[in-house]
C-alpha positions in Angstrom: -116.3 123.3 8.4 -119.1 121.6 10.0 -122.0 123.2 11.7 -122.2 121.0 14.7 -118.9 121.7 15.3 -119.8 123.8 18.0 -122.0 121.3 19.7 -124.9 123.7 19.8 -128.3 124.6 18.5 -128.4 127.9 15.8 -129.8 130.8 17.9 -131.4 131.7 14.6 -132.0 130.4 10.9 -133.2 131.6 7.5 -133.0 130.7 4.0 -131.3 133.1 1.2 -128.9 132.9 -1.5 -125.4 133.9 -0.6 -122.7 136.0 -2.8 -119.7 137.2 -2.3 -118.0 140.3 -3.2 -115.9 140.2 -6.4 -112.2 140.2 -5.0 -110.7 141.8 -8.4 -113.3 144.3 -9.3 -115.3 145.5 -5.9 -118.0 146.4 -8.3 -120.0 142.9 -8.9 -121.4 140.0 -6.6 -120.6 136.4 -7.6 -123.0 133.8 -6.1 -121.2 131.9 -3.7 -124.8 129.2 -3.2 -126.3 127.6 -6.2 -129.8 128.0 -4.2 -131.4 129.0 -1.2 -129.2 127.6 1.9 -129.6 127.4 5.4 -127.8 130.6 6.8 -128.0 130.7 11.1 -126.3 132.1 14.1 -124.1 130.8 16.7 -122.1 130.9 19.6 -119.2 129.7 20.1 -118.7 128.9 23.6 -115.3 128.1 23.3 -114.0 131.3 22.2 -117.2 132.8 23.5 -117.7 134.6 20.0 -121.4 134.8 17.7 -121.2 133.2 14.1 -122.6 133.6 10.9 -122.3 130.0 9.5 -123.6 128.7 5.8 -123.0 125.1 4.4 -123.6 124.0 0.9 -122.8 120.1 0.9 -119.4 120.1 2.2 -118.4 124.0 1.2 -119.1 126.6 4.4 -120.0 129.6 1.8 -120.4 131.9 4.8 -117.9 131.9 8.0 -118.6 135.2 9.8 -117.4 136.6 13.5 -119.6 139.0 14.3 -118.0 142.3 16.1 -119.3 145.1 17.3 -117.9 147.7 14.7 -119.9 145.2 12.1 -122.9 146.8 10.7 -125.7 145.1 8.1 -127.1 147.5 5.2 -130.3 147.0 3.4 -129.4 148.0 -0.1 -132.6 146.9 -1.9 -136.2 145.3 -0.7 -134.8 141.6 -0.3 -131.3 142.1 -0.3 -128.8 142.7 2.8 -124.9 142.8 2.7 -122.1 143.3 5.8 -118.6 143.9 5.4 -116.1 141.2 7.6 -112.7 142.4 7.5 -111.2 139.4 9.1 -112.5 137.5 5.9 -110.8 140.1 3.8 -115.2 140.0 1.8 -118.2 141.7 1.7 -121.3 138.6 2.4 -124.1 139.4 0.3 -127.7 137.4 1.1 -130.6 137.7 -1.1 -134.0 136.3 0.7 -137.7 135.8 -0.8 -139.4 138.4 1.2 -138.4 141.5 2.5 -140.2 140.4 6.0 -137.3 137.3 6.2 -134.5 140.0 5.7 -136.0 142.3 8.3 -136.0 139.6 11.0 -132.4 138.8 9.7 -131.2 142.4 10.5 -133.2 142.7 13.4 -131.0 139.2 14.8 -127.5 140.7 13.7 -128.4 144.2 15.6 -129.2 141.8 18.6 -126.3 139.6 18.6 -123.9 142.5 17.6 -125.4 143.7 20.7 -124.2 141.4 22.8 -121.6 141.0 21.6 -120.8 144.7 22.5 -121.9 144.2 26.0 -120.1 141.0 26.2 -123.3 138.9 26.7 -123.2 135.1 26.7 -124.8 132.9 24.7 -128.0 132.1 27.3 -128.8 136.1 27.0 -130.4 135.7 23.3 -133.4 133.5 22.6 -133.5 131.5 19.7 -135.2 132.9 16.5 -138.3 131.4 15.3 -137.3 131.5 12.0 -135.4 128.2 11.7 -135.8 128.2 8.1 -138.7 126.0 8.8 -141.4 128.5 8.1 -139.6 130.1 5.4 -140.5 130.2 1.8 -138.6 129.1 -0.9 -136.8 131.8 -3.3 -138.7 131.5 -6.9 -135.2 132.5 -8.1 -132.0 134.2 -7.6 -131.7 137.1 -5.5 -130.8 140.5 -7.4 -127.6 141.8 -6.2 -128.2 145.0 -6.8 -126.2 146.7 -4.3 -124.1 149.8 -5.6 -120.4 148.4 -5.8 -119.5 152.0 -4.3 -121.4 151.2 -1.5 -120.1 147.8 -1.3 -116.2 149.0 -1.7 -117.0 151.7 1.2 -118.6 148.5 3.7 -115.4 146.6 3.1 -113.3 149.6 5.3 -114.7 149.0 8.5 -112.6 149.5 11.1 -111.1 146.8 13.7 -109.4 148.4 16.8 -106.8 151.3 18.0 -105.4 153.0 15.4 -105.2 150.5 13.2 -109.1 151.4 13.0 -108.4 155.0 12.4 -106.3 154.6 9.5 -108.6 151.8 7.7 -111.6 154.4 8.1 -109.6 157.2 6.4 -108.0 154.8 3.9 -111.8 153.9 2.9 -113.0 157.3 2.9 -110.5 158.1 0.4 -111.1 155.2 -1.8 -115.0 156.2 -1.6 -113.8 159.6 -3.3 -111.7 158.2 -6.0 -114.0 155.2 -6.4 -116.9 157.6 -7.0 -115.4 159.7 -9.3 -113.6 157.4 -11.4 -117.6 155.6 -11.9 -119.2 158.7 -12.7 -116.4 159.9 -15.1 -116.4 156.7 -16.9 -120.2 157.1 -17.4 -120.4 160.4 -18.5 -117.3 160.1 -20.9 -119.8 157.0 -22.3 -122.2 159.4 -23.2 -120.2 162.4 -24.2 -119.0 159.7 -27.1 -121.9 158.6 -28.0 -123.3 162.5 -28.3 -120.2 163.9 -30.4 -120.9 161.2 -33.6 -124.5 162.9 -33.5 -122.8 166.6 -32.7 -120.1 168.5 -31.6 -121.9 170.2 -29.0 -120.4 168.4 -26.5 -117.0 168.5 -27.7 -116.1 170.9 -25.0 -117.1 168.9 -21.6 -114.1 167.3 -21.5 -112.1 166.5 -18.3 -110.3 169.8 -17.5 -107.4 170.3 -14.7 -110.0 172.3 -12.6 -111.3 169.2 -11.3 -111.9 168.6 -7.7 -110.4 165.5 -8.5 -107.0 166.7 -10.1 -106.3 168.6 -6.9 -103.1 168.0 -5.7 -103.5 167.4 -2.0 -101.0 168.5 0.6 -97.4 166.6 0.8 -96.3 164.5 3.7 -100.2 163.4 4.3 -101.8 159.8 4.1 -103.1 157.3 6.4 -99.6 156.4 8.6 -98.7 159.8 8.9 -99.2 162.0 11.2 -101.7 164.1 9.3 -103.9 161.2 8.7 -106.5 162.4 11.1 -107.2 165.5 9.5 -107.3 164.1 5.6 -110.1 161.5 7.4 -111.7 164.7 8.1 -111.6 166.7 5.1 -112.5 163.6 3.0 -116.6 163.9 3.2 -116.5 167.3 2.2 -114.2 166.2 -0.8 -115.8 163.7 -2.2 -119.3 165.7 -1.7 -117.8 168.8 -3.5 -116.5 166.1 -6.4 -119.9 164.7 -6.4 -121.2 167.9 -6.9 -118.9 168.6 -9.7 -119.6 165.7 -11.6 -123.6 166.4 -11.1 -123.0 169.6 -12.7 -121.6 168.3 -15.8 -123.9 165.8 -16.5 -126.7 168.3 -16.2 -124.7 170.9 -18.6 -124.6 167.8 -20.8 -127.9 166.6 -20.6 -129.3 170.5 -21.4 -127.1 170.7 -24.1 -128.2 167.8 -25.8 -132.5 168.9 -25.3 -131.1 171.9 -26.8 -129.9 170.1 -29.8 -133.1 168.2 -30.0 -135.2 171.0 -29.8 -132.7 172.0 -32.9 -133.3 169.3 -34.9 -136.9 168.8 -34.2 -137.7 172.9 -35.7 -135.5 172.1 -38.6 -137.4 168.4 -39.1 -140.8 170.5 -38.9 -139.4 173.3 -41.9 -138.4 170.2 -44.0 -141.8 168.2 -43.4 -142.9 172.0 -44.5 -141.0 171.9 -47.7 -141.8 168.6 -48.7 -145.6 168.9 -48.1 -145.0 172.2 -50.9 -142.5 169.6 -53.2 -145.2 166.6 -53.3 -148.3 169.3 -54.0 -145.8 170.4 -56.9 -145.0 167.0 -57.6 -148.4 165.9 -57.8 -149.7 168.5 -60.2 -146.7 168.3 -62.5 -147.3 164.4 -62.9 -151.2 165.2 -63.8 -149.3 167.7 -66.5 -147.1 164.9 -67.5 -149.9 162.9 -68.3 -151.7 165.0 -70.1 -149.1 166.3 -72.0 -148.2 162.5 -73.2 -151.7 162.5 -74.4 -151.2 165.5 -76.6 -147.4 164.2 -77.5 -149.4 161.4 -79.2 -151.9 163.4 -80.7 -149.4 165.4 -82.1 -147.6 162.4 -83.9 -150.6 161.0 -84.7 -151.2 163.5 -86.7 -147.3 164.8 -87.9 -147.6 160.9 -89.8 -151.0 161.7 -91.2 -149.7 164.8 -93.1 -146.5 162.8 -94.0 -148.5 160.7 -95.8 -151.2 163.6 -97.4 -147.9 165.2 -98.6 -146.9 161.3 -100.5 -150.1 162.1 -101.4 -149.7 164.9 -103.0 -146.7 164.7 -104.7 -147.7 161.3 -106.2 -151.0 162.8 -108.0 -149.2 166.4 -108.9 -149.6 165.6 -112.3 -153.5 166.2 -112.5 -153.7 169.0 -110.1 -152.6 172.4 -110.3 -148.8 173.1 -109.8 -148.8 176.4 -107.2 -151.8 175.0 -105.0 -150.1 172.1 -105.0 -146.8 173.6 -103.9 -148.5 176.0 -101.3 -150.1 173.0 -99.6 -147.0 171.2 -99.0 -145.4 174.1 -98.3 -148.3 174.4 -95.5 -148.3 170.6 -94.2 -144.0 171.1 -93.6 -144.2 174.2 -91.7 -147.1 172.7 -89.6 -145.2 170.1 -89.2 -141.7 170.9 -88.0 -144.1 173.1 -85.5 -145.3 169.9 -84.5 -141.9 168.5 -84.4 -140.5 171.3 -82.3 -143.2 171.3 -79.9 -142.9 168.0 -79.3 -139.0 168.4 -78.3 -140.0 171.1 -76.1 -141.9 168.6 -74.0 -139.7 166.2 -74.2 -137.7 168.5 -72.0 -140.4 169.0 -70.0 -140.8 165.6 -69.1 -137.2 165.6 -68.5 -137.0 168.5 -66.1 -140.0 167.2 -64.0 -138.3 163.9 -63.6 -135.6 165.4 -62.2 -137.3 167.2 -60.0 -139.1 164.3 -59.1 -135.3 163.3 -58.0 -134.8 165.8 -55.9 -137.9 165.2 -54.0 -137.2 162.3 -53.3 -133.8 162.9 -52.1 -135.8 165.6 -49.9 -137.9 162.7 -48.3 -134.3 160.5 -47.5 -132.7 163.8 -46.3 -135.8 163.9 -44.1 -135.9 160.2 -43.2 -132.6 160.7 -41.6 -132.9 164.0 -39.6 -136.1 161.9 -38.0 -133.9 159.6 -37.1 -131.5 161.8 -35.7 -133.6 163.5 -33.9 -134.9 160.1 -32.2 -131.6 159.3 -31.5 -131.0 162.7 -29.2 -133.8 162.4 -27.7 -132.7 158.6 -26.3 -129.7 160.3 -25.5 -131.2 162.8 -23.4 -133.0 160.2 -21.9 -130.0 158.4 -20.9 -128.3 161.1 -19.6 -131.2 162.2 -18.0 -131.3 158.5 -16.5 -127.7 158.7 -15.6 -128.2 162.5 -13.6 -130.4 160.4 -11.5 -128.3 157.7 -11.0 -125.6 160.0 -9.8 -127.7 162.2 -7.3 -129.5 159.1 -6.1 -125.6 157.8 -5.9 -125.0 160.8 -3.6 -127.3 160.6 -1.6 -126.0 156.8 -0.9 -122.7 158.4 -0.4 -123.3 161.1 1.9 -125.2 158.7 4.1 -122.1 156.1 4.1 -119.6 159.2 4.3 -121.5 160.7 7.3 -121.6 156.9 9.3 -117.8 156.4 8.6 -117.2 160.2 9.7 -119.8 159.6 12.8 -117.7 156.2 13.4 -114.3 157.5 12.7 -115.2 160.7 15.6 -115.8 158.0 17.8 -112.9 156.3 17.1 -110.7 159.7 17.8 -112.9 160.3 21.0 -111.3 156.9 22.5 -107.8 157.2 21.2 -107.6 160.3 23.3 
């Protein structure tokens, strides 16, 4: 649709990049502007209603009727989303400053506002943003917003009953929604943990669940004990929360405890291999000097070999028993020679072995450093995700507490 449809200036006017709620998954924001649009406010004086109105080329990206139950979070520095349930979408704007979004919200408080006191258009002055004096985005805004949060915006109530139910419907779905997140994390990293060890084998899900409780029959939100699950919701899904918190921190002490494991046993084998290479060391300085005396040795096995040719080639002019006695004396030295020689031969064999084995020691030990490097990331991440969670309850108990405080109010009127 066209802006000047309405035959009127904006009230206000900002620039920001617009998303939209992802319709399948509530969890992600998909851009609806391919840069920084025009986003303003107006009044319709024909059916005497305030707008949120956004045009890229011919495609409105937003088309908002503001009501009074509407209500603009801040989830991050420059980034602002409101729920509109007669669009069936959360709107998601991401502006360049955080001082643009704060005039933004401080313009949707105001019109909302009016439109709660049923204030015509000539009541509210025009902004002085009119995108004029705003600066451009040096790139797309983060849509960081927690898709929890987001799925718990979308519930807001219209009128009547009708309200009454939709708030207790979306308080549910906050419950569910938040444990079905947090358990698909945590089962993430119980996975991960069990290839390392087994030491988490035994955080699995278990029946005592707040979660798996069954709740009580003939309740839900058309029936006449609606009112009193809408009620009982907060503290469910803050006791669930709590629950799941509690896990993550068993698992995350667990898993220190098997670092600190591994690390003590890493430090014995560094130990042991400091004593195998000192070892290692002085049997190679053996090695070599007991090649030196191999050679020696055969050196001189072949220069009686060849006395004793010697010798038995020029018996004839030399005395028969000296002669005898002196090869007698050169064999027995010699198969001394020849034994000692085989003796460290073995010698050289068994050090190479054990050569081997140390450095089988040093892969063992390559590995357990690894290992250990590899619990301690995982401590870190499940460190990382225990703060996630409690910073996600904290987010959680501030949305349950403004759909209770809203839902009261709601009650309040009916009767």
């Amino acid at each position: 649709m066209e802006v000047s449809k309405f035959g009127e200036q904006p009230i206000f006017s900002c620039k920001a990049h617009v998303f939209h709620i992802d319709p399948k998954t509530k969890r992600s924001w998909i851009p609806a502007s391919s840069s920084a649009v025009s986003v303003s406010f107006f009044y319709d004086s024909t059916r005497q209603l305030y707008r949120i109105i956004s045009v890229e080329g011919t495609k409105a990206v937003i088309n908002s009727t503001i009501t009074p139950n509407m209500m603009f979070t801040k989830t991050s520095q420059k980034f602002g989303q409101w729920s509109d349930m007669r669009a069936n979408t959360v709107y998601g704007l991401g502006f360049s400053t955080e001082n643009e979004l704060n005039k933004f919200i401080e313009k949707f408080q105001e019109v909302k506002e009016a439109t709660r006191s049923g204030k015509t258009n000539g009541t509210i002055g025009s902004g002085g943003g009119g995108g004029g004096g705003v600066v451009p985005p040096q790139g797309p805004a983060s849509a960081t917003a927690s898709p929890l949060t987001s799925r718990a915006k979308t519930h807001d109530n219209t009128t009547g009953q009708e309200g009454v139910n939709q708030i207790s419907s979306g308080l549910d779905h906050l419950a569910l929604a938040n444990s079905n997140d947090i358990n698909a994390t945590l089962l993430k990293s119980s996975l991960v943990a069990h290839q390392r060890s087994q030491s988490l084998s035994g955080l699995q899900p278990s029946g005592d669940s707040p979660k798996h409780k069954p709740g009580a029959p003939g309740v839900g939100p058309d029936k006449p004990g609606s009112r009193q699950d809408s009620s009982a919701a907060p503290h469910d899904s803050q006791v669930q929360l709590k629950y799941e918190n509690d896990r993550l921190k068993l698992a995350l002490a667990q898993s220190s405890a098997n670092a600190k494991k591994w690390e003590i046993e890493l430090n014995s084998l560094k130990t042991t291999n400091a004593r195998l290479t000192s070892a290692l060391q002085e049997s190679t300085a053996n090695v070599e000097e007991w090649k030196k005396q191999l050679q020696t040795y055969k050196e001189e096995n072949n220069r009686m070999k060849a006395r004793i040719h010697e010798l038995e080639a020029g018996r004839g002019g030399v005395d028969n028993d000296d002669l005898l006695k002196e090869v007698g004396s050169l064999r027995a030295r010699m198969e001394g020679l020849e034994e000692e020689i085989r003796s460290r031969d073995n010698t050289i064999d068994d050090l190479t072995n054990q050569l081997q084995r140390v450095q089988g020691d040093n892969t063992t030990k390559e590995n357990l450093r690894e290992d250990n490097e590899q619990l301690r990331l995982e401590a870190g991440r499940a460190q990382s995700q225990l703060e996630v969670a409690m910073a996600t309850q904290d987010s959680q108990r501030g949305v349950v507490e403004s759909v209770n405080m809203q839902l009261g109010e709601r009650i309040k009127k009916l009767f």
